[in-house]
N, C-alpha and C positions, 0 to 999 in steps of 0.2 A: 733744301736743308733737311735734316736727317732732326726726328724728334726721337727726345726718349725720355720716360716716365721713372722718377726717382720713388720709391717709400720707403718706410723704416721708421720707429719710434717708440718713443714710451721712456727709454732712456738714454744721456748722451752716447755709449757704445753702438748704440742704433744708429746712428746720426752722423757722428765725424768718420766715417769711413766714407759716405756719402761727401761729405767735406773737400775729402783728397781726393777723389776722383774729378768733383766742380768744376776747378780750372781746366782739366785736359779736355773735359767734354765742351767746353769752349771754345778751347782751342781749336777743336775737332770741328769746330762749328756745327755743334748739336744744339736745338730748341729745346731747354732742360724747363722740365715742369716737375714737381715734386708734388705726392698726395700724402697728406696729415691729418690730424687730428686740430680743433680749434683752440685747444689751451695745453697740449703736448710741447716737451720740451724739441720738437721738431720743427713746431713755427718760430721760437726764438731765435734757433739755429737757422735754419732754411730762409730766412728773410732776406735774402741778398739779390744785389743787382743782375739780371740775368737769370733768375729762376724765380719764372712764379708759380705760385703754391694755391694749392688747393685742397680744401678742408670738406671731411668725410668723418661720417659717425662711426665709431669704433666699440668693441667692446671687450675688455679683456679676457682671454682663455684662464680661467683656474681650474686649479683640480682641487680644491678646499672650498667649505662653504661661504659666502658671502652673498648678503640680499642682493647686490647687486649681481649675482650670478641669472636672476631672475629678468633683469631691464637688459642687461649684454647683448643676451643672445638677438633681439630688436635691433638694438644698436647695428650687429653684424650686419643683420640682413638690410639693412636703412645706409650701410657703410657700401655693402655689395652692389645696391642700387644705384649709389652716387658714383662710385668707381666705374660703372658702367656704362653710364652717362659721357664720363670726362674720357675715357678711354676712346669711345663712338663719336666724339669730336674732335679730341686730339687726332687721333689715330697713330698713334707711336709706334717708331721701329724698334721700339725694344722695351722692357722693364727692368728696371735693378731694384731688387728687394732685399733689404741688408737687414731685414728679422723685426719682431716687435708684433703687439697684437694688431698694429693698424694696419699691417703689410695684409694678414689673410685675404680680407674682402678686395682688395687691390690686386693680389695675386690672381684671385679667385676669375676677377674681371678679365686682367688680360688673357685670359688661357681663352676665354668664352670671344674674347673679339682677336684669337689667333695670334698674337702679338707675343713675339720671343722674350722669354723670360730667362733672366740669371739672377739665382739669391746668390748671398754670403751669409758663410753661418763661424760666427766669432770662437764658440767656445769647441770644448774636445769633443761633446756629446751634441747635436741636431738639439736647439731646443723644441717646445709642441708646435707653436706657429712658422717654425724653418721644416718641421716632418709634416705637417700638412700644404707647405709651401709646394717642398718639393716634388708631390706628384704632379704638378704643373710645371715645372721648370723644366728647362733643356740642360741648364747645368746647376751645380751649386758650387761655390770655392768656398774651400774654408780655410780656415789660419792653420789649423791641427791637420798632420797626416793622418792620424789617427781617425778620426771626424771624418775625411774623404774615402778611406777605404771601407768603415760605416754605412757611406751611402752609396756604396757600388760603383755604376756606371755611369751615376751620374754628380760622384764627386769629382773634385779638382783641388788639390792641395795650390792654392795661391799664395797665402801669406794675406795679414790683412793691409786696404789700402791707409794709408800714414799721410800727416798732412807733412808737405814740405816747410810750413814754417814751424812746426817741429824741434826742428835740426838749426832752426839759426838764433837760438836765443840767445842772449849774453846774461855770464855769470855774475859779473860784475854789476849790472842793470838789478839782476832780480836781489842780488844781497842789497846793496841799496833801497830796493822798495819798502827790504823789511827791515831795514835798520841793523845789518848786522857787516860786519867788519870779515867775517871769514876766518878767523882766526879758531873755530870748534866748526867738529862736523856740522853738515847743514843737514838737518832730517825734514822730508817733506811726508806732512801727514794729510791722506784723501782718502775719502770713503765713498766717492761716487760722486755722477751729480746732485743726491739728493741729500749728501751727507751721509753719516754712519752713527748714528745716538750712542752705540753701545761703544765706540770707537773714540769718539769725541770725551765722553765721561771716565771712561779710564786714562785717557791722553790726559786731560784737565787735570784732574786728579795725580798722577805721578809728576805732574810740571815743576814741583820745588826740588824732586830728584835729579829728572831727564835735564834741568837748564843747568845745570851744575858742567855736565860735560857735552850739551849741545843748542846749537842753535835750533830751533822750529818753526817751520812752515806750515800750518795748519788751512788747509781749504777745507773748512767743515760743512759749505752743503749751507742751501738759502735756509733763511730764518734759524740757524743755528748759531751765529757768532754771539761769546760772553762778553756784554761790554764789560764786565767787573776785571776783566783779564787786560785789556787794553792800556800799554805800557810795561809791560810786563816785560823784566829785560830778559834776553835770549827767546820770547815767542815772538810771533807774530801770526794773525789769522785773516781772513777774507771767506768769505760765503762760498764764491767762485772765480775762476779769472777767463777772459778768453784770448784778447792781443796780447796781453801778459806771462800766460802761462808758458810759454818755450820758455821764458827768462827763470822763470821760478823753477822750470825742469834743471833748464841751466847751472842753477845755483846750489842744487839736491844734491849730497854727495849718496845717500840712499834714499829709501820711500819706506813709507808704512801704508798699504793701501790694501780695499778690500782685492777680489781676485777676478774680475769684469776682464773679458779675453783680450777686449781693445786697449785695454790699459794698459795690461800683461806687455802686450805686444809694443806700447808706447816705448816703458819702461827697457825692453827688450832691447831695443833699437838705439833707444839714447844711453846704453849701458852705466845703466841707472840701478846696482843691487837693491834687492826687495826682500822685506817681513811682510809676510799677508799675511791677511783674516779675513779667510772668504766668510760668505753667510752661512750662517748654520744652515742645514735642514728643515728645522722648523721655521726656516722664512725662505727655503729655496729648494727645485730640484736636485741638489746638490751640483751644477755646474761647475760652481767656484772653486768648491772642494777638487773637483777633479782636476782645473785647470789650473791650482797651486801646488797639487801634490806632482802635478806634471815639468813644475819649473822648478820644483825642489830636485827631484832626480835629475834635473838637467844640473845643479849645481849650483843654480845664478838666482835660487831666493831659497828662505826661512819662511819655514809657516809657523803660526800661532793660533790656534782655532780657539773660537771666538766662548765656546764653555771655559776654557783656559783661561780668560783674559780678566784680569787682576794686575791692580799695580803692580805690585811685586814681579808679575811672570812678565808683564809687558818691559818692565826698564829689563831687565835679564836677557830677556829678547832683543831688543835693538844694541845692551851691550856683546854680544853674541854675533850680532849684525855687525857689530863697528870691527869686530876682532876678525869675523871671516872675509871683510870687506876688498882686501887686495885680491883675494884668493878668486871671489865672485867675480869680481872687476877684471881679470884674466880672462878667466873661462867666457866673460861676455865679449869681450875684444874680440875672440876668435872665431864666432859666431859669424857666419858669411849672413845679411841679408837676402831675405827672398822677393827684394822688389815687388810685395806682395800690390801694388798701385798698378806698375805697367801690367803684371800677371792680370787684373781683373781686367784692368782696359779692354788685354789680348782675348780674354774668353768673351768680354760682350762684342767684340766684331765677329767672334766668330761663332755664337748664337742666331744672329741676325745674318748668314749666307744660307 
């Protein structure tokens, strides 16, 4: 039986790509083990029948100051340690590293016990732990062509891996869960797994304008929901969803979301028109920015950058969205998918000859 070592984390974009690949490598009758972090959103996710998980010190890469930039760097090497451990007794025929600070010291490992490595790198640009990744890698796939020809010889335009229950939500399910009849657009608003503060509070705030002419789905992100808002006709809110959410994609006739590549690509797929608000700069490498300003040229979202974001500009915004909404919804139908799931399968068998 053919073993291979799953990482990624820190956040869910990290995670369900990992997801969609799960079943096949089952299939495949692979002994799937995953390396994480202890309280990372990768052991909530990663807890499933047939993958057991193992937990490693981690420490996140910044490039801005924080005291903890001082304990990290420990953490790495105490991560590197463990990784090296589990690596020399597993013995895996392969690694998949789909980004996040916990991947490094994991990466770092398999290169040291010879063990074929494939990252996936989600947004336009290599993030720092996918550009240190890849000097160890044999390939890297990423969702952007742009991103693969960035990294030369050792890119591979895949497309990212999607989970198949995805695609089977019912519409009808998810308007019922929130109480709403379908008769007004349904706007689904997310800001990540962690939620989006500055996203939430301008949403909150315009909601006696925006429910006038739509319904809302608000997934704002654990320890975020306002009970004071609860009953509120035309909203509805949840922290997060996971069996659930195909049905809530289901029910979306657009999205308000930040710009997280996996999402993009969620959105892409289930041709789902998009207003984003990537993260500014001063809370990101600018990723987001790039990877919204990339699906605005393509035609099939709106951006609204987040110094902008004001009641006023925000209902403007989605009323903009409702108006360009066939036009988007066109140009997304025509979109051929890139099977980006089977593509990564196809390049991890062929890392491992």
């Amino acid at each position: 039986m053919k073993k291979i070592i799953l990482t990624g984390g820190g956040t869910a974009g990290h995670v369900s790509p990992n997801l969609a690949l799960l079943p096949h490598l089952l299939e495949k009758g692979y002994e799937v083990h995953y390396i994480g972090t202890k309280d990372g959103i990768e052991r909530e996710m990663m807890t499933l029948p047939g993958v057991t998980y193992h937990v490693i010190h981690a420490g996140k890469l910044r490039r801005y100051f924080d005291v903890k930039n001082f304990s990290d760097p420990l953490n790495v090497l105490l991560g590197a340690g463990e990784s090296l451990g589990i690596m020399r007794k597993i013995k895996p025929d392969a690694l998949f590293s789909k980004g996040g600070f916990v991947s490094v010291p994991v990466v770092w490992a398999a290169s040291r016990c010879a063990v074929p490595i494939l990252c996936h790198e989600s947004d336009i640009t290599p993030g720092l732990a996918n550009r240190i990744c890849a000097r160890y890698a044999q390939k890297v796939c990423t969702t952007f062509k742009e991103c693969a020809d960035a990294l030369g010889s050792k890119g591979v335009w895949t497309g990212t891996p999607l989970r198949a229950s995805l695609f089977q939500g019912s519409r009808d399910k998810g308007l019922s869960m929130a109480g709403f009849a379908g008769a007004k657009p349904v706007l689904l608003v997310m800001g990540g797994s962690q939620g989006a503060r500055a996203i939430n509070m301008a949403l909150r705030e315009a909601l006696p304008q925006l429910t006038k002419g739509y319904d809302i789905m608000h997934l704002c992100g654990k320890g975020h929901m306002d009970e004071t808002l609860e009953g509120t006709k035309g909203y509805w809110q949840a922290e997060f969803l996971s069996g659930a959410l195909p049905d809530v994609l289901a029910a979306a006739d657009m999205v308000l979301s930040r710009a997280g590549a996996n999402a993009l690509s969620e959105f892409e797929a289930l041709h789902i028109p998009m207003l984003l608000i990537p993260l500014p700069l001063s809370a990101s490498r600018g990723d987001q920015i790039q990877n919204a300003e990339s699906f605005v040229k393509r035609g099939i979202a709106a951006i609204l950058y987040q110094e902008d974001l004001l009641v006023d500009s925000l209902k403007a915004a989605i009323d903009a969205l409702e108006e360009e909404r066939p036009h988007m919804l066109a140009r997304l139908r025509e979109i051929s998918p890139t099977q980006g799931t089977m593509n990564v399968l196809r390049e991890m068998e062929n890392v491992q000859k």
